[in-house]
DOFI-967851 format. One record per residue: residue in one letter; x, y, z of N, C-alpha, C in turn. Coordinates in steps of 0.1 Angstrom, whole numbers, plus 5000, padded with zeros to 4 digits. Example, Ala and Ser with C-alpha at 12.3 -4.5 7.8 and 13.67 -1.06 7.14 Angstrom:
DOFI-967851
A513249435078512349555078513249675078S512849785071513749895071512950005079
end
This chain:
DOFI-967851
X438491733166438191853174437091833184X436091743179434791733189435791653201X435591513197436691463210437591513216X437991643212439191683222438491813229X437791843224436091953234435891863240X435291733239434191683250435491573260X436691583257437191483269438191633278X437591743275437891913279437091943291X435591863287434891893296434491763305X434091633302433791523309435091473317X434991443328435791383335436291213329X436891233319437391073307438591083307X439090963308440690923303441190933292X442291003288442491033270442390963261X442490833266442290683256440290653254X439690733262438490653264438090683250X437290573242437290553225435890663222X435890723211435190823207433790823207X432890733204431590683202430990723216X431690673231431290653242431590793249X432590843240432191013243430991093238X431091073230429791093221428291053225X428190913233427190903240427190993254X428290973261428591053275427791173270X428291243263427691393263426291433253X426391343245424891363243424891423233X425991413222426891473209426891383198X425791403189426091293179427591313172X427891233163429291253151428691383147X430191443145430091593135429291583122X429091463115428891483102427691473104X426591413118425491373113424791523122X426091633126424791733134425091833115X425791773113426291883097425091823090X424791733088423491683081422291743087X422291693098421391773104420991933101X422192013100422092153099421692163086X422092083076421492103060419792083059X419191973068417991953068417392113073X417792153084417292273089417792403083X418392393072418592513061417392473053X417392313048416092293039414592323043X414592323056413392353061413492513060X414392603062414492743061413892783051X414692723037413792783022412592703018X412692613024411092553020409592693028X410192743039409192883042409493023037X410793013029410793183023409393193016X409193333010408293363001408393312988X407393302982407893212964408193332957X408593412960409593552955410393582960X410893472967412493492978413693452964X414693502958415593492947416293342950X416093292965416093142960415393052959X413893042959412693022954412493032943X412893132935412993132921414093022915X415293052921416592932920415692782916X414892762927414392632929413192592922X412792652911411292642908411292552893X410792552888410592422879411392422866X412292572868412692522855414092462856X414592392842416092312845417092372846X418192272857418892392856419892262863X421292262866422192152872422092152882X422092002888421891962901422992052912X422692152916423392262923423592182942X424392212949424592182962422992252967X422392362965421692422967419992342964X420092302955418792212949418692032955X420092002959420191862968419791922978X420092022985419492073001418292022999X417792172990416592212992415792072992X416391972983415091862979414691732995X415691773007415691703021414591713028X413691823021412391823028411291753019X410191703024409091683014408391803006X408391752990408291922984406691932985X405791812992404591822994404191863006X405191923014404992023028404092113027X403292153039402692293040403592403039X403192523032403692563024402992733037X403592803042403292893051403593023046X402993103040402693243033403393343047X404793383041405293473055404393593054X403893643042403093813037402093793042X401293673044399793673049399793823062X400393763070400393863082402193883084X402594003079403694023081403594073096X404994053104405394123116404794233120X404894343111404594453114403094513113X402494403109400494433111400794343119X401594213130400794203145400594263159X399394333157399694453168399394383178X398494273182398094213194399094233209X398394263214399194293230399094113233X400094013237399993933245399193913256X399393983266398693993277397493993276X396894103273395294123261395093993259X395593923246395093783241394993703256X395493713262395493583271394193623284X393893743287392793783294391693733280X391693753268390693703262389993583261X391393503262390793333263390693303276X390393363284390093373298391193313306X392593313304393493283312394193373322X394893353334395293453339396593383349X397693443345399193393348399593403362X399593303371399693293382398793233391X397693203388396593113393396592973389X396092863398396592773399395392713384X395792613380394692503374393492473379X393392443394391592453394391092553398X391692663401390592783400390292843392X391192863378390792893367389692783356X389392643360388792573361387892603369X387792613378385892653389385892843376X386892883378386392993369385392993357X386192893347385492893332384192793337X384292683346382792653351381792733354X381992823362380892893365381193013352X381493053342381693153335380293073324X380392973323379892853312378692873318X378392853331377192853334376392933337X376493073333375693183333375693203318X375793113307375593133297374193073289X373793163282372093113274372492963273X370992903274370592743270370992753261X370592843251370492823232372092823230X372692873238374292863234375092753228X375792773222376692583219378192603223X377792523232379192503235380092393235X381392413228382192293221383692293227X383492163233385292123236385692083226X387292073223387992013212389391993221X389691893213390991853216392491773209X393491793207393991713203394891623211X395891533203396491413213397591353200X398391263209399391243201399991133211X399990993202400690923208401890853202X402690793208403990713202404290563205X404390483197404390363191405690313189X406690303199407990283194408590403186X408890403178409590533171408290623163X407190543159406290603153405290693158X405090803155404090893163402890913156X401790973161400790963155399691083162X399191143156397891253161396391223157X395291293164394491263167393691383169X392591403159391591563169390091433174X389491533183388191483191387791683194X386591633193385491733196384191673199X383191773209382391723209381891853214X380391893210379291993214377891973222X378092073230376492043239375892193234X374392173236373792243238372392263250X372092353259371192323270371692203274X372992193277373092053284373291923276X372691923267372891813259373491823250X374391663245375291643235374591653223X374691743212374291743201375091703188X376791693191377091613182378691613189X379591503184380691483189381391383173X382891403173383391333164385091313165X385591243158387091273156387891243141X389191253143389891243132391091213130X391491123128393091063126394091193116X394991213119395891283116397191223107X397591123112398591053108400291143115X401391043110402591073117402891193117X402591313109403491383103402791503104X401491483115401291593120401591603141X401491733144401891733157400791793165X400691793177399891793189399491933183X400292033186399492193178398592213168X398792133158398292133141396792023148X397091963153395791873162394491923166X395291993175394092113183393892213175X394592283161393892393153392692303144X393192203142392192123134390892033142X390792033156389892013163389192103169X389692243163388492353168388192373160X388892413143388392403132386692303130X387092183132386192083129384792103137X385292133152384192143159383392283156X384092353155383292503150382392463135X383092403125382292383118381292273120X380992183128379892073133378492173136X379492303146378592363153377592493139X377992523130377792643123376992523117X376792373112375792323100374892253111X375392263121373792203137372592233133X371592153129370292213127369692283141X370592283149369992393164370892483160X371592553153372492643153371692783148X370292743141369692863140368892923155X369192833163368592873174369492913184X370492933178371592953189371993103188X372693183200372993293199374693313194X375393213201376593203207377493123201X378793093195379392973201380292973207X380392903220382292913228382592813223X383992783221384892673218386392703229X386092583233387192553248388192473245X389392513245390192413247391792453254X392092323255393592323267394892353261X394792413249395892453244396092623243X396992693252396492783255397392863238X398492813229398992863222398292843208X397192753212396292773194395392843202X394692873213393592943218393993083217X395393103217395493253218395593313199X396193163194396193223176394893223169X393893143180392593203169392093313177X392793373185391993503186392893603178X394193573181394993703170396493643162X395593633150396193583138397393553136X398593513130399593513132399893403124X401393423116402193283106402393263114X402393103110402792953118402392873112X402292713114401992633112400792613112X399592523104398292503098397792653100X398092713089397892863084396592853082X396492733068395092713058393992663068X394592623086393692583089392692723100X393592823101393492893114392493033102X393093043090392393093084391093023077X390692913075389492883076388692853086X389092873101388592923113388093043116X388793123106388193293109387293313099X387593263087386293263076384993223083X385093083091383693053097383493093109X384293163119383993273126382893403117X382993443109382593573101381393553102X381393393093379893313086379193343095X379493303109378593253115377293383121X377893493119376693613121375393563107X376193523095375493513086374693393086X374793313092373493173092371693213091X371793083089369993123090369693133104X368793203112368693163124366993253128X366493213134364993273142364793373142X363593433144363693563145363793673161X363993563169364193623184365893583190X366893543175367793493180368993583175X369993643185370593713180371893693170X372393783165373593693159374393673159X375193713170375893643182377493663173X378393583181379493553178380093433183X381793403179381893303184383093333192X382993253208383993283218385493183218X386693233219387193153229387793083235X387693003243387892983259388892893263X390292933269391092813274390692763284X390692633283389992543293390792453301X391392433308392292363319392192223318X393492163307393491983308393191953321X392491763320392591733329392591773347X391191843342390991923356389291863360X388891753356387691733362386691753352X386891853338385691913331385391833321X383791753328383591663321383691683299X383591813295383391803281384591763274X385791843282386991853279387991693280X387291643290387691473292387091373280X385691463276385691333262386491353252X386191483251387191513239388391513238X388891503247390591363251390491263249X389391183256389091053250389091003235X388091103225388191093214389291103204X389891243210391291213206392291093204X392291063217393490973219392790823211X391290803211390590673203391590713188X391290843179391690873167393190833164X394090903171395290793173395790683172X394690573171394990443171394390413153X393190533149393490473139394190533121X393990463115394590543103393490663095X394590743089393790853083393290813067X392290853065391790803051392790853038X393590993038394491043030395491053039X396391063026397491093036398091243037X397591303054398291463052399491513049X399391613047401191673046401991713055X402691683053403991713066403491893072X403691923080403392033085404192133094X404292273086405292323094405992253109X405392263119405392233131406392073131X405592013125406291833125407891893117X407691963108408692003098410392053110X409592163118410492223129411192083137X410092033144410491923154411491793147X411391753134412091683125413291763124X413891913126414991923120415591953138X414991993145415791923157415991773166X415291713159415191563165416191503157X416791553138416991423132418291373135X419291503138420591483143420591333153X419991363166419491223171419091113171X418291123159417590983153418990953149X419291013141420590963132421690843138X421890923151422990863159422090763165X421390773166420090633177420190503166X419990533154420190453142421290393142X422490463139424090413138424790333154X424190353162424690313176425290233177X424090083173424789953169426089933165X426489993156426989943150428590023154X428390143166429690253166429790173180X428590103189428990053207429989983207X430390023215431489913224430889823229X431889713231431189633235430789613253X431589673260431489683271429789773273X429489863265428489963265427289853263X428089773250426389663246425989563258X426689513259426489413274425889523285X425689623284425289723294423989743294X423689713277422389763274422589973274X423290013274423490163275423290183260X421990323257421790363246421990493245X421890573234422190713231420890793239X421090903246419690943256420091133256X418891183253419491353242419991403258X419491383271419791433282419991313295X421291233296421491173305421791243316X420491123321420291143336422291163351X422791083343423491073354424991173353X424191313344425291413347424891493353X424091433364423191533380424491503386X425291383385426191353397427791423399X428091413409428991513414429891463405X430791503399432391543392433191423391X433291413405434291253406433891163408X432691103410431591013406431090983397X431291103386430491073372431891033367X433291073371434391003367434390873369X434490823383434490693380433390593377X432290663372431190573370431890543352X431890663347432490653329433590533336X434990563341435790483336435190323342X434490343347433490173353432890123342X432190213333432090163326432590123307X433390213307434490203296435390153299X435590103310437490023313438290133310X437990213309439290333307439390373319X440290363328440490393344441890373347X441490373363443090333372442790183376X442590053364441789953366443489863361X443589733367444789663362444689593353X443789593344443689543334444289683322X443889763326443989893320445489903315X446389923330447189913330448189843321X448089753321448689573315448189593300X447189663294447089633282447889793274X447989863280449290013277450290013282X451089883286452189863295452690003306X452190023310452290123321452790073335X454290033331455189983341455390043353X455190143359455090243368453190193374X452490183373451190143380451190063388X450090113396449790003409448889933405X448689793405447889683402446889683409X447289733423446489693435446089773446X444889743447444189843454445189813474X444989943480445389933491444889853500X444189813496442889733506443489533502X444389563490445089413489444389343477X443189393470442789323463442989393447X442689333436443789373425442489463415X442789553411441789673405441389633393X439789663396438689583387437789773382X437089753374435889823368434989833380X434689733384433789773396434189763415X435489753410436189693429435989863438X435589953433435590073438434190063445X433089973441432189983443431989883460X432789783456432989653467433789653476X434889793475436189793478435689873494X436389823507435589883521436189953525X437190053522437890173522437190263518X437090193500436490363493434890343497X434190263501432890253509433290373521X433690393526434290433535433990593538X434690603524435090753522433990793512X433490743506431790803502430890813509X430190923509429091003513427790843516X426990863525425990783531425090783520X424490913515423690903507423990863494X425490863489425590773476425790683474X426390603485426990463488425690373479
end
């Protein structure tokens, strides 16, 4: 049924062999998006509540290896583990809009004016202030990916401390940056200038963890966003002078890659953390958890390729790609580009090997029909457009 959907929709010859449909459209095998969907039911009950009646199903005591307990076990059972009751739906009253004027963003303005903005917003702020960029980063290595937090804090101008932190594969850019404000907020709350300080802002370019530490919300690094608001609390409670107020802590989306020097180290640092290894090894993390059950269908088929290509495709070098580029092209172009490169066409070889005694061998132009003679051929040059030729 898939093959006879996708040669419904692609411009292919009814013979063209199934795999190279499959790559055409960008459709792994049925069994491996069905796999796929079992992984992303696994990830489903790995976030119920541990009072969801199949949470109970699943919990330690014995019972027979059920279709239900092989699911469930496709996830790592050492995952972060995301408390849906913490903040049910109906306590998040936060207005959107609201949150996003808070972290000083505003929808429709370009990147460097909201940039000269939080510059000069930064700079009518007390010396004694501490102010901390963070950042996270994420790089890829061939198939392996890897994260990275960087922070670093000034005060009156000066760097008073900066650091970073390897992540490892299995966390993602998001969980990055909650854990690089995390870290820096905490650098800033044990600062021996911290009793001297009034303030802390913490800046960064992620405007979707910048809006969750201002208003709470399930998701991914829960344990991390709520020990950000615990040391938000603390921080009225420090020790501090007796002319220093007790302040709060701000804060502030800050515009990647826009010039601001604090925000560029703490990229830098980032992306250094990346390269190296984490001392333990973290847990898979909601977020990686999501992106893993839409990626794996794909990996799957990226894996098996080898071994399903044609061989016309392998000499091609043509790989499995989640959005090919070349179904931008008009209709009957992207027709004979497929059958150009599957030999499935109006080619005389084609012909001759389905005995199709009624076919013309030969192109009008006198010469005998090849995979690519459409391309060489000075007729159908001719009659294609200038700009595709």
């Amino acid at each position: 049924m898939q093959a006879k959907a996708i040669r419904a929709v692609l411009p292919v010859y009814r013979t063209t062999p199934v795999p190279i449909l499959q790559r055409e459209a960008a459709l792994p095998p049925a069994e491996v998006i069905l796999d796929a969907k079992l992984y992303k039911a696994s990830v489903r009950i790995h976030r119920l509540d541990e009072r969801h009646p199949l949470r109970k199903r699943l919990g330690d005591r014995p019972g027979p290896d059920s279709r239900l307990r092989r699911m469930a076990r496709l996830v790592d059972g050492n995952a972060e583990y995301i408390d849906p009751l913490e903040l049910p739906p109906w306590e998040r009253l936060a207005d959107w809009h609201k949150v996003l004027r808070r972290v000083g963003y505003a929808p429709g303005k370009a990147k460097e004016e909201l940039a000269l903005e939080l510059t000069d917003r930064l700079g009518t702020l007390s010396k004694r202030d501490i102010v901390v960029y963070t950042d996270g980063s994420q790089t890829t290595d061939g198939s392996r990916t890897s994260a990275g937090a960087g922070w670093v804090g000034y005060q009156a101008t000066r760097q008073i401390f900066r650091g970073s932190e390897p992540l490892g594969s299995q966390t993602e850019v998001f969980d990055a940056e909650a854990q690089a404000a995390l870290q820096g907020l905490l650098e800033a709350v044990r600062s021996p200038t911290a009793r001297m300080a009034d303030n802390v802002h913490i800046c960064l370019d992620n405007l979707a963890v910048a809006a969750r530490l201002v208003a709470q919300s399930a998701g991914s690094s829960q344990t991390r966003f709520r020990a950000f608001s615990g040391l938000s609390c603390s921080w009225k409670q420090r020790e501090r002078t007796s002319w220093t107020m007790p302040g709060r802590v701000y804060i502030w989306w800050c515009p990647g890659h826009a010039g601001i020097p604090g925000n560029e180290e703490a990229d830098s640092l980032a992306k250094e953390a990346c390269k190296q290894t984490p001392e333990s090894h973290p847990r898979p993390t909601l977020a990686h958890l999501k992106r893993q059950s839409k990626a794996v269908a794909f990996q799957t088929f990226d894996r098996r390729w080898p071994s399903l290509c044609p061989r016309q495709y392998a000499d091609l070098g043509i790989v499995p790609h989640p959005k090919p580029p070349e179904l931008r092209l008009p209709r009957h172009l992207l027709g004979r580009l497929y059958a150009s490169r599957s030999h499935h066409g109006d080619f005389a070889a084609y012909h001759e090997r389905f005995a199709h005694k009624d076919a013309l061998l030969d192109c009008s132009c006198g010469r005998r029909k090849t995979p690519v003679h459409f391309y060489f051929c000075k007729r159908g040059r001719k009659a294609t457009p200038g700009h595709l030729r």
